[in-house]
N, C-alpha and C positions, 0 to 999 in steps of 0.2 A: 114104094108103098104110098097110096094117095092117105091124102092129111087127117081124114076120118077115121081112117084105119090106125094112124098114131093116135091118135085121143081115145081112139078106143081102150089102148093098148096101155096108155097112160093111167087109167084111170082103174085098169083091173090092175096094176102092181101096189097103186094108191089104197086101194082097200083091204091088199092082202096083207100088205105091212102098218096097218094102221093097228089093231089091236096091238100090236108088239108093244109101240112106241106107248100108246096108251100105261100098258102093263106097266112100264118102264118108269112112268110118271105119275104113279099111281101112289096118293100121299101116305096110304100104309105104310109101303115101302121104303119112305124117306123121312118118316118123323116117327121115333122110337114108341114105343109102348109107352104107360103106364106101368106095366110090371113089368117091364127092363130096366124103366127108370127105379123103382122100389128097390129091383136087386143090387141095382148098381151104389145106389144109398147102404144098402144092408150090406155091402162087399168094404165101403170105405167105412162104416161103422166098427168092423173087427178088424183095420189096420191100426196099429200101436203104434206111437212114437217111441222110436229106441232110444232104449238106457245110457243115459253117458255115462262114460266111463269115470270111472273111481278115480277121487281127490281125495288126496291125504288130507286128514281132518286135522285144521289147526287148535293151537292149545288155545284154552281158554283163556278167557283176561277178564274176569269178574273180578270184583273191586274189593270181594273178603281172601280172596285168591292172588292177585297182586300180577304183576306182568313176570310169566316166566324164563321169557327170553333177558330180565336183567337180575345180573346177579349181584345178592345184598351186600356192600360194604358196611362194615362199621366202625367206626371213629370213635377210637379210645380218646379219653378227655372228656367227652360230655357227661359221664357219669362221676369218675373223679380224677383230681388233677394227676396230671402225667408227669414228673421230674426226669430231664435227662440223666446219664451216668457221671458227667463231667462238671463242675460250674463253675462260677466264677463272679463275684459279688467286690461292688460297692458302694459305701453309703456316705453322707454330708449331716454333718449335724450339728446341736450346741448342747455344752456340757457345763454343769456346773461342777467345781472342783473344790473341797476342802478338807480338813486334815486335822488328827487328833492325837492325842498322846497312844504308845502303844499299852495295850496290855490292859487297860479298864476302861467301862463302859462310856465314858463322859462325850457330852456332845462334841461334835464339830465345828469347826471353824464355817464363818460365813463363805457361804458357795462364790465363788467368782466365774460368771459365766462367761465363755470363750469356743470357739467352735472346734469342729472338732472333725476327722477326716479318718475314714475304716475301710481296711480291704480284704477280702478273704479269697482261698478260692482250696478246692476237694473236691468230692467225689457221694455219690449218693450211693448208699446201704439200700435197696430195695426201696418203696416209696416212700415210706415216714421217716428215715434218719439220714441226715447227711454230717458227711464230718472231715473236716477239712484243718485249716491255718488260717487263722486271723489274726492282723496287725490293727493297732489302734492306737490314732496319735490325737491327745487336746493339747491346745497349740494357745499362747497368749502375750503377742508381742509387749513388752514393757516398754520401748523405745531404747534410745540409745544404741541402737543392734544387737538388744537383748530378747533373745525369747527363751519365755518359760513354758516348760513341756512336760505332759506326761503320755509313755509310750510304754506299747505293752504288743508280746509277742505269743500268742495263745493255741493251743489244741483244744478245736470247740468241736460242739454236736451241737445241729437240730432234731427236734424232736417234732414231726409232726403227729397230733393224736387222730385227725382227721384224714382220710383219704382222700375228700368232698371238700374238704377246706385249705383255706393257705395260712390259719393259724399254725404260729410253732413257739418252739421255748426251747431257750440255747443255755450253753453251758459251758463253761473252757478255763483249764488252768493253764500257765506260762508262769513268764520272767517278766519284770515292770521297771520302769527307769524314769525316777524326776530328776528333771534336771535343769540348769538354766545358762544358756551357751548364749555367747558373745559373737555375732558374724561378722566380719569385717569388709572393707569394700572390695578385697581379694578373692573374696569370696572364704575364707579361713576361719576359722570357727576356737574356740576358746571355752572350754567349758570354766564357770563359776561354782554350779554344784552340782554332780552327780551322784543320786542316791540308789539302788538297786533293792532290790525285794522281790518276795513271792507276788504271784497275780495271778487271780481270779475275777471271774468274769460272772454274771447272771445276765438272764435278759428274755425278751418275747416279743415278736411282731405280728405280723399277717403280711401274706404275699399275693397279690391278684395279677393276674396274668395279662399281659396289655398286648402280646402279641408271640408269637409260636417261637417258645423255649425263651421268653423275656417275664420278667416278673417287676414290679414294683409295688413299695407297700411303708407302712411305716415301722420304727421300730422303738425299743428301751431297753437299755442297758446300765445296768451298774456295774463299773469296775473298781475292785480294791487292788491296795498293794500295801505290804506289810513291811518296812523298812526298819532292819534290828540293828541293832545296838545302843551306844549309849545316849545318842542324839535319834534313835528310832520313833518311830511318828509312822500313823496308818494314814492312807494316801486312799481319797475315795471321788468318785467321778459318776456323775448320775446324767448318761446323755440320752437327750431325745434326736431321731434322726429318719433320713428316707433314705430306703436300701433298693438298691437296682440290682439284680442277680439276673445272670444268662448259663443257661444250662443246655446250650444246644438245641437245633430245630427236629428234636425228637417225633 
């Protein structure tokens, strides 16, 4: 086929196929609408974002509400004092000590003060009364290896009137013994005069608490004793003192 005859040949498949390609490229076809684009806006308008799922709803913690996850303790003691079941007490102190005829009113002998050393120990009745044993000795070396003593063996009661307080007010009858013994450097002991009698006790302190089932506080005490017969004489002791009582880590 001579060379003319190609070109010819060329040129009519060029024109037959050109509208196609045209069509093909034609920017209608390849850049969306306006209202395809609106639907497609109006299609993402009525997609919802899904519901998460359900949390258990926590409690509240408003501050007239309080935090529910802790639960309330409360501590007896800060409303009013607590006394263990058990206790056990003692106290230091100075006494003065003097002495009158029995049986009429007349005054006493001048006091001779001397110290003076108590111990007790019982059991608590509910919170206001305790009642136990109490020993009480005033003690007043004279020299020579003499000491002169008076000592008293008692079944007492506290009375507390207060719940809220550690005021109380005691009370105790026994046995009482003056007397004035001789020690030696044996250590042997000789009594010079032992006198015996009834014995009663009054008294009243206050007790603050210094630490969990510990008390100290001060106190006063008058103790008698009644010594009969015919050299009988009433035997009186007016001590001031500081009492340490423990009644367990209640």
């Amino acid at each position: 086929m001579r060379a003319p005859d190609l070109l010819t040949l060329a040129f009519a498949a060029t024109a037959a196929f050109a509208p196609a390609t045209l069509r093909a490229q034609d920017p209608t076809d390849s850049i969306p609408s306006a209202d395809a684009a609106d639907s497609t806006i109006e299609q993402d308008d009525d997609w919802q974002e899904p519901e998460p799922a359900d949390r258990p709803e926590r409690a509240s913690r408003r501050p007239d509400g309080g935090n529910p996850y802790l639960r309330e303790v409360r501590e007896e003691g800060r409303t009013s004092y607590r006394r263990g079941p058990i206790w056990i007490s003692g106290s230091l102190g100075a006494g003065g000590e003097a002495i009158a005829a029995p049986g009429v009113p007349g005054p006493y002998s001048r006091s001779r003060i001397a110290p003076t050393v108590s111990f007790g120990i019982g059991g608590t009745v509910g919170q206001q009364l305790r009642l136990g044993f109490d020993g009480f000795v005033w003690f007043n070396p004279m020299g020579g290896g003499t000491v002169e003593t008076v000592t008293a063996g008692l079944v007492t009661g506290r009375v507390y009137p207060l719940r809220t307080s550690g005021l109380f007010f005691k009370t105790g009858a026994g046995f009482g013994r003056y007397g004035q013994d001789v020690i030696d450097d044996c250590g042997c002991d000789a009594a010079l005069v032992s006198d015996y009698g009834f014995a009663w006790m009054v008294g009243g302190g206050f007790e603050a608490p210094v630490s969990r089932g510990l008390w100290l506080g001060p106190t006063i005490e008058m103790l008698r004793m009644n010594v009969s017969g015919p050299d009988g004489y009433r035997e009186r002791v007016i001590n001031f003192g500081i009492s340490i009582t423990f009644d367990g880590k209640n």
